[in-house]
C-alpha positions in Angstrom: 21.7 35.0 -4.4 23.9 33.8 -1.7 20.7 32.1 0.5 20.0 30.6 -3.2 22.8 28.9 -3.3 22.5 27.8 -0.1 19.5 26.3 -0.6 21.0 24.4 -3.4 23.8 23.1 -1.5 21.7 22.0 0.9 19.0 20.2 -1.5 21.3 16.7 -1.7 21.7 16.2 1.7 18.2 17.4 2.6 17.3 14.3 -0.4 19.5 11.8 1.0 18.0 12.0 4.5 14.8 11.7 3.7 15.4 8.8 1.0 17.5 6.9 4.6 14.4 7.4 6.1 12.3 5.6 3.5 15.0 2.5 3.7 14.1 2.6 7.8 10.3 2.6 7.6 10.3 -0.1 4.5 12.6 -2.0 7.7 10.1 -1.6 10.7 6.5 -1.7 8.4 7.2 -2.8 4.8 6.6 -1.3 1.6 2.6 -1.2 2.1 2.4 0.7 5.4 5.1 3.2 4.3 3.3 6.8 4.0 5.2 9.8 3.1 3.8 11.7 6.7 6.2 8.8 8.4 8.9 9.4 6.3 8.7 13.0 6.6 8.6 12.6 10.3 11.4 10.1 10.7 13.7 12.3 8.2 12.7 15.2 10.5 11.4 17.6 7.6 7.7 18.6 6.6 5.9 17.6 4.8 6.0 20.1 2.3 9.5 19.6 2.4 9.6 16.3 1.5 7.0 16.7 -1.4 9.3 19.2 -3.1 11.6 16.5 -3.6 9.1 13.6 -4.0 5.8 14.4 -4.8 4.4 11.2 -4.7 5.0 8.1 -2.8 6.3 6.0 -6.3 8.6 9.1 -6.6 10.5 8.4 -3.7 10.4 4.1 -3.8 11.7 4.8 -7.2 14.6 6.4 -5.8 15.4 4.3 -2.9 15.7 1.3 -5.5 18.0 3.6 -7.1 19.8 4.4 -4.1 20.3 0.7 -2.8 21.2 0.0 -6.7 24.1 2.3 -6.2 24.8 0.7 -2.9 25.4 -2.7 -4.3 27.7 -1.2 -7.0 30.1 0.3 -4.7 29.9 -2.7 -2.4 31.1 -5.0 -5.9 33.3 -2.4 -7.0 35.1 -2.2 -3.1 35.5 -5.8 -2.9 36.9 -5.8 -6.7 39.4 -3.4 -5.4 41.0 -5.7 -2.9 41.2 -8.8 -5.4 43.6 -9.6 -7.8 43.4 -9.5 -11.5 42.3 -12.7 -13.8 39.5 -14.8 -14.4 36.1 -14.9 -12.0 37.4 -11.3 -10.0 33.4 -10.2 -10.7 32.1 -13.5 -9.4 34.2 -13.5 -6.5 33.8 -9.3 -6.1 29.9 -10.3 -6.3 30.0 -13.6 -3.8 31.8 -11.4 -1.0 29.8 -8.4 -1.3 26.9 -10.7 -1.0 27.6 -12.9 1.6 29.5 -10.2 3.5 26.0 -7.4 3.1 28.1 -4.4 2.9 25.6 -2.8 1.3 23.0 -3.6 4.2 19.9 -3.0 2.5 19.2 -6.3 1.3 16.1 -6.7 3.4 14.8 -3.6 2.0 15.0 -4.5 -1.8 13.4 -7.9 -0.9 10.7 -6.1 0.6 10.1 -4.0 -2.6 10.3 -7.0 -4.7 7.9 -8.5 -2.8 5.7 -5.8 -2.7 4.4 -7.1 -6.7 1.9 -5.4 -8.9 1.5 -2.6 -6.5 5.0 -1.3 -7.2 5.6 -2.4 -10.4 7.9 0.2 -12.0 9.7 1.3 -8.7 11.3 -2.1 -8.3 12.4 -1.5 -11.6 16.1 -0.4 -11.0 16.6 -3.5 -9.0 15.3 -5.6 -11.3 17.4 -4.6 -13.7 20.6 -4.4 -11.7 19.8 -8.8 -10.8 19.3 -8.9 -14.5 22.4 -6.8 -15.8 24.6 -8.2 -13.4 24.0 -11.7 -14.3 24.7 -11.4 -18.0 28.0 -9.8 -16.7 28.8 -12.6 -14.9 28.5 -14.8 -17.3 30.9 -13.4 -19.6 33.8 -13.8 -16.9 33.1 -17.6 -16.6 30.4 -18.4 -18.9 26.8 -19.6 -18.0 26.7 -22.6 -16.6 29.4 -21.4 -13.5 27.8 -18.1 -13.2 24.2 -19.6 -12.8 25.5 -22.2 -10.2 27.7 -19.5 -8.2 24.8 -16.7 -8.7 21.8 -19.4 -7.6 23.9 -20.4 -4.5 24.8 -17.0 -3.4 21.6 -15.6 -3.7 20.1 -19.2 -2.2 22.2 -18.6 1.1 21.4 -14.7 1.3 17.8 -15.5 1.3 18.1 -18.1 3.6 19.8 -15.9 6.4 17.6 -12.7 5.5 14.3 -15.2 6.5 16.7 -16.5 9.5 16.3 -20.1 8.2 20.1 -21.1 7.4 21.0 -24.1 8.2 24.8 -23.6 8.3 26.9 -22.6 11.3 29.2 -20.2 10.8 32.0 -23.1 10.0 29.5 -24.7 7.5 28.9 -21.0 6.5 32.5 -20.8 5.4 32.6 -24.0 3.6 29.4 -23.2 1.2 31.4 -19.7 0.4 34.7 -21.9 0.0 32.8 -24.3 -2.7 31.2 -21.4 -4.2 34.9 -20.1 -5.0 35.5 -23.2 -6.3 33.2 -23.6 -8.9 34.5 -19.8 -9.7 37.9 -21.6 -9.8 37.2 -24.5 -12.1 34.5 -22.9 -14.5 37.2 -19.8 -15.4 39.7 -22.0 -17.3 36.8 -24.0 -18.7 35.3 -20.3 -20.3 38.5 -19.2 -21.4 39.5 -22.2 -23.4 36.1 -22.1 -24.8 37.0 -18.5 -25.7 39.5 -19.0 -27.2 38.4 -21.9 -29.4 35.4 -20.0 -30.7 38.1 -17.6 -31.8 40.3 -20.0 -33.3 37.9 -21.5 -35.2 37.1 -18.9 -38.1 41.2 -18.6 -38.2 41.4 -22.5 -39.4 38.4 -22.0 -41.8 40.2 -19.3 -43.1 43.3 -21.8 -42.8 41.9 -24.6 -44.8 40.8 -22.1 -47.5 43.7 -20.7 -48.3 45.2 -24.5 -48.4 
């Protein structure tokens, strides 16, 4: 019983490792050239030890989407910590953890993207997550502010993933300064709007009773 449990225990961590190993071949190869014998040898487990966990290769891709999903919640969530309450705290929580990569597997989830058809529901959980987090955004300051802040941000992260930026890191600072300020000026804009919508039924109501 007891070297049951310890197997248990140990099942997590044994997982984890070998899913960081999939993030560091998809890094040096890509997605394409990523076999399970090279993650099994970079995690430093067999083969059969890795299959236990993910018996086949769309298995474990699957998982790492899931794993960098998880990443980019906690980086969001850490920089939402540090900010103060009121309108555009997601945008902003979402610029910095973009711009700043705390999650650091950016690379790897445009690889999988990129990877297409071959993939198709492994990239899944990303997908989702770009798609989910948008629509969340856009209830903090409505669409047109979240679509300009969300296509710049993601503009810029591309552009320094490919190492094609333009910007020094002065420049750099100024784009994530006028970022923040379209956060800035499109908040007040969503709230009045807000609040109108709501007023609105109230004066129908109003003028009915009248």
């Amino acid at each position: 019983m007891e070297n049951t449990t310890a197997r248990k225990r140990g099942r997590p961590s044994a997982r984890h490792k070998i899913i960081g190993a999939a993030l560091e071949v998809i890094k040096d190869v890509g997605v394409p050239a990523l076999t399970l014998d090279a993650v099994a040898e970079r995690a430093g487990v067999s083969k059969g030890g890795l299959l236990y966990h993910f018996p086949f290769k769309e298995e474990l891709l699957t998982a790492v989407n899931e794993f960098i999903v998880e990443s980019l919640f906690a980086a969001r969530e850490a920089e939402a910590a540090r900010l103060p309450e009121g309108p555009g705290r997601a945008l902003r929580a979402y610029v910095l953890a973009s711009v700043n990569n705390k999650a650091g597997n950016d690379e790897v989830a445009s690889r999988l993207l990129a990877a297409g058809p071959v993939l198709k529901t492994s990239a899944d959980p990303i997908r989702q997550y770009w798609q989910e987090r948008f629509r969340q955004l856009t209830t903090d300051i409505g669409f047109d502010g979240a679509a300009l802040v969300h296509v710049a941000t993601e503009g810029l992260w591309f552009m320094e993933m490919l190492g094609l930026s333009p910007f020094s890191d002065e420049e750099r600072a100024r784009v994530v300064e006028l970022i923040f300020n379209v956060i800035d000026q499109s908040a007040p804009a969503a709230a009045a709007d807000t609040k109108g919508a709501k007023s609105a039924p109230a004066r129908s109501r109003a003028r009915r009773v009248k």
